[in-house]
N, C-alpha and C positions, 0 to 999 in steps of 0.2 A: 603370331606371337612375336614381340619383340623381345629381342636378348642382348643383355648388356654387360660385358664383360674388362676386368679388372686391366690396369695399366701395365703389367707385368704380364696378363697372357698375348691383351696387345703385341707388344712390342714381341716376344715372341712369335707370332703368327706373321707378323710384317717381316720379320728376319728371314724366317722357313721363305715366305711367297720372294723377296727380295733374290734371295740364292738360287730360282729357277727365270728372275727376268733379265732382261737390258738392264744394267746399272741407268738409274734414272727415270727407269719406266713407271714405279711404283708412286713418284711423287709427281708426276707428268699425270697421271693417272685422276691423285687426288687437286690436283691446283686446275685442270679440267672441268672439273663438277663443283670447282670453286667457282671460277668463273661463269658459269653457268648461271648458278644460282645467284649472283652477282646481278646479270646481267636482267633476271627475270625482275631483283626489286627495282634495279632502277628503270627498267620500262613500267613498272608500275605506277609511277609517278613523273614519267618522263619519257626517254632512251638514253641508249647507252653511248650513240655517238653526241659529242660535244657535252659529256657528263663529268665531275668533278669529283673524283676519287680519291681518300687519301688509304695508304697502307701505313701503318703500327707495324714496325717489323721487329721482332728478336732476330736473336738467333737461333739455330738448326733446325732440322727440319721444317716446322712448323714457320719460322719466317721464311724457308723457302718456297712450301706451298703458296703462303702468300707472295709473294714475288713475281713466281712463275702465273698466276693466275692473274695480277697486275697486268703481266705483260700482256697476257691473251686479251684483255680489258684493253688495252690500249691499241694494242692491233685493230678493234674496232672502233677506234676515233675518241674513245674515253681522255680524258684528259686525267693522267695516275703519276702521283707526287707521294713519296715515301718515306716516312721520315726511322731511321734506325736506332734503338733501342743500345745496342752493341754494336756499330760500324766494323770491329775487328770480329765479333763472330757473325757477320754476316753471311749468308747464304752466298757463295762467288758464283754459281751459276745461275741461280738467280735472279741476283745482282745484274748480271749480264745482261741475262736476256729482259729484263724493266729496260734496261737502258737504249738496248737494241731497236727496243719497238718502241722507242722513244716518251717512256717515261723517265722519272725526277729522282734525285733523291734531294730532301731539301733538310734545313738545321731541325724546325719546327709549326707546326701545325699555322703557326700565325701567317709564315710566309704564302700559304697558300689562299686565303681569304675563306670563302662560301664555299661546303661541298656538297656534292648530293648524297654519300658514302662513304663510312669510312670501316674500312677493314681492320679488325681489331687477330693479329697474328704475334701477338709481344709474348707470350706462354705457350707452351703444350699442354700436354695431357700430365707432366711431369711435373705442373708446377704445383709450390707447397705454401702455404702461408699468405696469400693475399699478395696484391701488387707491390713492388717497393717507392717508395716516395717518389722518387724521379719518373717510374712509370705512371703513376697515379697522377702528378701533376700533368704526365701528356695526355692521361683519358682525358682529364678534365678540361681540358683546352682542346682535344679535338670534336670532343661530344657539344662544346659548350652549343653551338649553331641548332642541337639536335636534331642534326643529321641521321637516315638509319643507319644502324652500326650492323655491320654482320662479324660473329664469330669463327673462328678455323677451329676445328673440333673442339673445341670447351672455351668458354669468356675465359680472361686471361685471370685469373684471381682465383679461382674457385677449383677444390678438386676433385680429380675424376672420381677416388676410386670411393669415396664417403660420399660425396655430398656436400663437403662443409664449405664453408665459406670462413676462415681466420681473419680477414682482413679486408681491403677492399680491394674490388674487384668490378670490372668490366660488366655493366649490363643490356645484352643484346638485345635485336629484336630479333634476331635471328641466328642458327648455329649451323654450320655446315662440317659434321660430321664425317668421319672417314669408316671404311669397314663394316664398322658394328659402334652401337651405343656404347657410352660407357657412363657407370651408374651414376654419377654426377648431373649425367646430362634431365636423368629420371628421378633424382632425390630431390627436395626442398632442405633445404636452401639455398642451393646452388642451381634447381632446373628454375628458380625462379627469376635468375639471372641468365638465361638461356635463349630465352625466346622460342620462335616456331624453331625444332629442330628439322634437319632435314640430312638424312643419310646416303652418303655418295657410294654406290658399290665400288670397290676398289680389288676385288677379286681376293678377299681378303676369306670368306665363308671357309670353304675346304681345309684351310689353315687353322681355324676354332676347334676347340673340344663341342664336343658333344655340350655337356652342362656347364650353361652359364655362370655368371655371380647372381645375377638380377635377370628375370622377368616381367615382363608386361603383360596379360591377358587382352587381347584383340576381340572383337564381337563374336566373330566363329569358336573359338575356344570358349566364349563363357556358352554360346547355344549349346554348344559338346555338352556342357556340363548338365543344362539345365533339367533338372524332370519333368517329363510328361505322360499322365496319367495316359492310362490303355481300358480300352472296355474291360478288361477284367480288375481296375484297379476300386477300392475301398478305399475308407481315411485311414485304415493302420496300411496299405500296401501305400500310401499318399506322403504318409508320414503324420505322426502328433507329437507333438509340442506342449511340451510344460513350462507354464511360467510362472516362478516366486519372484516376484517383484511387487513395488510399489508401499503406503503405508498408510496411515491413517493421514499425516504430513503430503504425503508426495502421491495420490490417486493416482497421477493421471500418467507415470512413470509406467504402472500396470499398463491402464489401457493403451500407450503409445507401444508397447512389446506384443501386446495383443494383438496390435492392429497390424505391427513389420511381422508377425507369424502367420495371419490369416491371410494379409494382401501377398508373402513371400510363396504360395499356396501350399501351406499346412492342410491335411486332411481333417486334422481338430486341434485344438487347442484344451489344454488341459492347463486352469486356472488354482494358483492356492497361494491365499494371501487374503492381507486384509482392502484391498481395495475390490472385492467382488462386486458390491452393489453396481462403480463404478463401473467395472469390466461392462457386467450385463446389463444394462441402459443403455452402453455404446453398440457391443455385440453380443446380442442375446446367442447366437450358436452358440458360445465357450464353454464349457465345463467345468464348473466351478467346484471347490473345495472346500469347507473352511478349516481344516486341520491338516497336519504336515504335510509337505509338497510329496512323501513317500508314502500317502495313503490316499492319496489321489486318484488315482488308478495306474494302468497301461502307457507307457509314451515310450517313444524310441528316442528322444533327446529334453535337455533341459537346460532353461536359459534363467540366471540367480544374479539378483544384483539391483536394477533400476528401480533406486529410490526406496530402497529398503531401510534405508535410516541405518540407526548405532544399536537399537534395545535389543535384549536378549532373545527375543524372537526372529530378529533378524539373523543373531548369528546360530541361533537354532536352525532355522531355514536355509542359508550355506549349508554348514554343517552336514544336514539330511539331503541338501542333492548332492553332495560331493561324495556321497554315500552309496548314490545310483550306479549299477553297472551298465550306462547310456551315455553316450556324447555330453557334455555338459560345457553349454558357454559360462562364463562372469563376468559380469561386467559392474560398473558404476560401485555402487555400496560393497558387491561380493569382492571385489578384488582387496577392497578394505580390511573385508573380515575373514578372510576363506584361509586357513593355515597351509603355510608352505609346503609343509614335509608331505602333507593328506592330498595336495593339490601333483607334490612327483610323486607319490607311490600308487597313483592311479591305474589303474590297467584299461579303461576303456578310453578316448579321446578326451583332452581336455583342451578348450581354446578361451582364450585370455584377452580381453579388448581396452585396454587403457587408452585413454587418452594421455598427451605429455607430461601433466601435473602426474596422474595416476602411474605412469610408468616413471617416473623420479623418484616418488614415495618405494615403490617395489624396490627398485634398483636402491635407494640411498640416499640419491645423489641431486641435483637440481637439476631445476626444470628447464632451465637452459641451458645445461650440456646435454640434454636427449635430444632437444630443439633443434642444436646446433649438431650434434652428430646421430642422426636416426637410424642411418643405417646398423651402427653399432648395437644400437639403442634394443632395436627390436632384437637383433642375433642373441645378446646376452639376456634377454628377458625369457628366449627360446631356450636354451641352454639350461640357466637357473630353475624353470618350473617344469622343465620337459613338456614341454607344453608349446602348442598352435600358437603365433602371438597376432595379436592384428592391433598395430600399433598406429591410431587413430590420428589424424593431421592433414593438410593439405596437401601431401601426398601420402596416401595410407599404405603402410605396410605390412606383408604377411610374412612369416619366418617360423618355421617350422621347424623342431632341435633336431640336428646329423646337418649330416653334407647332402644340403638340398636348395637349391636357387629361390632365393629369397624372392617374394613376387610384388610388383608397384602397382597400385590399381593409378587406371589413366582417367578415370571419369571424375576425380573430385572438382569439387567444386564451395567456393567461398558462403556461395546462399545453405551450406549443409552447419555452419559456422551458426546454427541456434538452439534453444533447449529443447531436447528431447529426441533431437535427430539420432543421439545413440542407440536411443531407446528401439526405437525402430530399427536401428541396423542389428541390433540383438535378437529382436523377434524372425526378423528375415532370415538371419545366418542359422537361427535356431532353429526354423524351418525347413532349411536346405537339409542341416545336418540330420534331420529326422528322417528326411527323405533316401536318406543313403548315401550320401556326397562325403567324399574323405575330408577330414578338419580342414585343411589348406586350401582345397577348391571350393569348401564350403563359404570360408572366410571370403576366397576372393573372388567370387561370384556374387556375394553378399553384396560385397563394397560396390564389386563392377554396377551391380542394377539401383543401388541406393542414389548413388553418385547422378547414374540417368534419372530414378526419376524425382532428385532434386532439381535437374537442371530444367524435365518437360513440368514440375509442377511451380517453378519459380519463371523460366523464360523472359528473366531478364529484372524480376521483381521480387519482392523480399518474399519470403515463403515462411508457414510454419510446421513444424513435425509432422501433424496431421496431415497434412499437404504429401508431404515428401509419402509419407504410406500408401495414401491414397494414389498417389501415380506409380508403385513398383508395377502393379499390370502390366498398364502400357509403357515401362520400362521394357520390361519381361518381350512384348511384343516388339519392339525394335530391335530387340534381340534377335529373333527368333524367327521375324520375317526374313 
């Protein structure tokens, strides 16, 4: 699992490790695995002797790291020209040692002509608000050749501890990270300006808490989760699934929840709504209903929402599953309709899936302050409904209300960017959670397998919903092998 944690416990765990080394060892440490990773792009496209570097330096730390990694770069025949952001808060040992191993400092980017690299070290983790004009005009002139750019732990413009991006900002292909992640590096809009990250141990672990701000789910942690039926299991030990969705308008909302419950492996699927004809044409196994979702039968979860439209049978159908004493996802139309206070006074699980439009409308507020600050976005939308959130986007997020590490799923992908693909992440996560899997691992197991099998059902090509259901299996199987 990866964990990513806030720029304030940072800086404290570096302080703690700091107090038991060599003065200097800690940034020797990090400007090391700078260089490294340096040195790996540009043998990618080259080597690194007789290669043309430039450093972006600030100041503190973070232009020292780059400095001292300079140097190492140049000690192997690199040819490293630097140009300073703040000449008087330069890095002085640093500074030194560039010059030592006979690198530059020069006024600006022009003086150097063609690079193969340039090191983007002008912010830390600290920085607030986007570049300032005069740094912005150096990105701009030294990216202009589109050179790769590598980052020193976060693109200079973007912040660690949200995600956001205020302004402009440095877009890497690459981040060379110190210690541990930090949540910027994992949120949109800012991991989008990130590139491949890549984490340098800096002996920094021991010095962490226990619980993170932010995690990632790795393939081992979603297999942990996943269920696997036993010779002695049945479709109620399997888990069932109820789904009120869909409408006379919107059929096919049903059968794509239908299909993320059965392909998520539901032991049955319990149907009620007006799109049954639909369902059972597609999958005749379903059980179907045609009166309220609570006279249905037996289910140990229930998924409300895809495509249910506005009329009063829709919000009669809310209403009656938010009624069940069973897990209960909502999504699409329910989150619309489903009343707040009935949604926190729940006692059994309740998990919430908006997309960005959808969680602005909850919140109040626009869809491009959620965009722009998600991670917030999901905490308060956890808070507000006491409730699982999984708040839907290029990087999806799950946030659970208390003090509990908010979790990234890493499998998204742009091809999930069509109709209906919610639909199917509803039926899938509604199936987990029937199966016994708590809200939070339910949601982010969900995402983890949807995420894969949009990518093995698109590979490279535009995909449709269908599509994306039809491969959770052999998601599931790459999991699991």
């Amino acid at each position: 699992m990866r964990h990513a944690y806030s720029v304030e416990t940072v800086r404290a765990a570096e302080q703690a490790l700091m107090a038991r080394l060599p003065e200097g060892a800690l940034m020797r440490r990090a400007a090391a695995g700078l260089a490294v990773a340096c040195g790996d792009l540009l043998r990618r496209t080259g080597r690194v002797y007789g290669s043309r570097v430039l450093l972006l330096v600030g100041g503190g730390d973070n232009g020292g790291d780059t400095l001292y990694a300079g140097a190492a770069l140049a000690r192997r025949g690199a040819g490293v020209r630097a140009v300073l952001t703040a000449p008087d808060k330069a890095h002085p040992g640093g500074l030194a040692a560039l010059r030592a191993a006979g690198g530059q400092v020069i006024d600006a980017p022009g003086d150097l002509g063609a690079v193969d690299l340039v090191v983007d070290g002008i912010t830390g983790i600290g920085g607030r608000g986007g570049l300032r004009p005069d740094a912005e005009r150096l990105v701009r002139e030294a990216t202009a050749g589109r050179a790769p750019v590598i980052a020193v732990d976060l693109p200079s413009g973007v912040e660690a501890d949200t995600g956001q991006v205020r302004g402009p900002a440095v877009r890497a292909d690459a981040t060379v990270t110190f210690g541990t992640y930090k949540p910027g590096l994992l949120i949109d809009p800012a991991a989008e300006y990130a590139g491949a990250v890549h984490l340098v141990d800096i002996g920094l672990g021991p010095e962490l808490p226990a619980r993170p701000d932010l995690e990632a789910l790795q393939y081992a942690d979603v297999a942990a989760l996943l269920p696997v039926p036993t010779g002695e299991s049945d479709k109620y030990r399997r888990g069932v699934v109820g789904v009120a969705a869909g409408s006379e308008r919107y059929p096919g909302a049903a059968v794509l929840a239908v299909a993320g419950a059965l392909h998520g492996g539901a032991g049955a699927v319990r149907y009620s709504g007006p799109g049954a004809d639909a369902v059972i044409a597609r999958f005749p196994e379903t059980l179907v209903h045609p009166g309220r979702p609570s006279e249905a039968g037996r289910v140990q979860s229930w998924v409300v929402g895809p495509g249910l439209g506005d009329g009063s049978d829709a919000v009669a159908a809310v209403t009656d599953v938010l009624a069940a004493d069973v897990p209960v996802l909502v999504d699409a139309d329910g989150l619309r309709l489903m009343d707040g206070d009935t949604v926190r006074a729940r006692t059994a699980p309740t998990v919430l899936t908006p997309h960005a439009g959808e969680a602005a409308a909850l919140l109040g507020v626009a869809r491009e302050e959620v965009e722009a600050g998600r991670l917030d976005a999901v905490r308060e939308l956890a808070a507000r409904f006491r409730a699982t959130v999984l708040l839907k986007g290029s990087t999806t997020l799950i946030a659970q209300d208390g003090d509990i590490p908010v979790r990234v799923n890493p499998t998204g992908t742009s091809w999930l960017a069509t109709a209906g693909s919610g639909d199917v992440l509803s039926g899938l996560t509604g199936s987990l959670l029937a199966a016994g899997l708590e809200p939070r691992d339910a949601a982010s197991a969900g995402a983890y397998l949807h995420g894969l099998a949009a990518r093995r059902a698109s590979d490279g090509a535009p995909v449709a919903a269908r599509d994306v259901a039809g491969a959770i299996p052999a998601a599931w199987r790459d999991v699991c092998d």
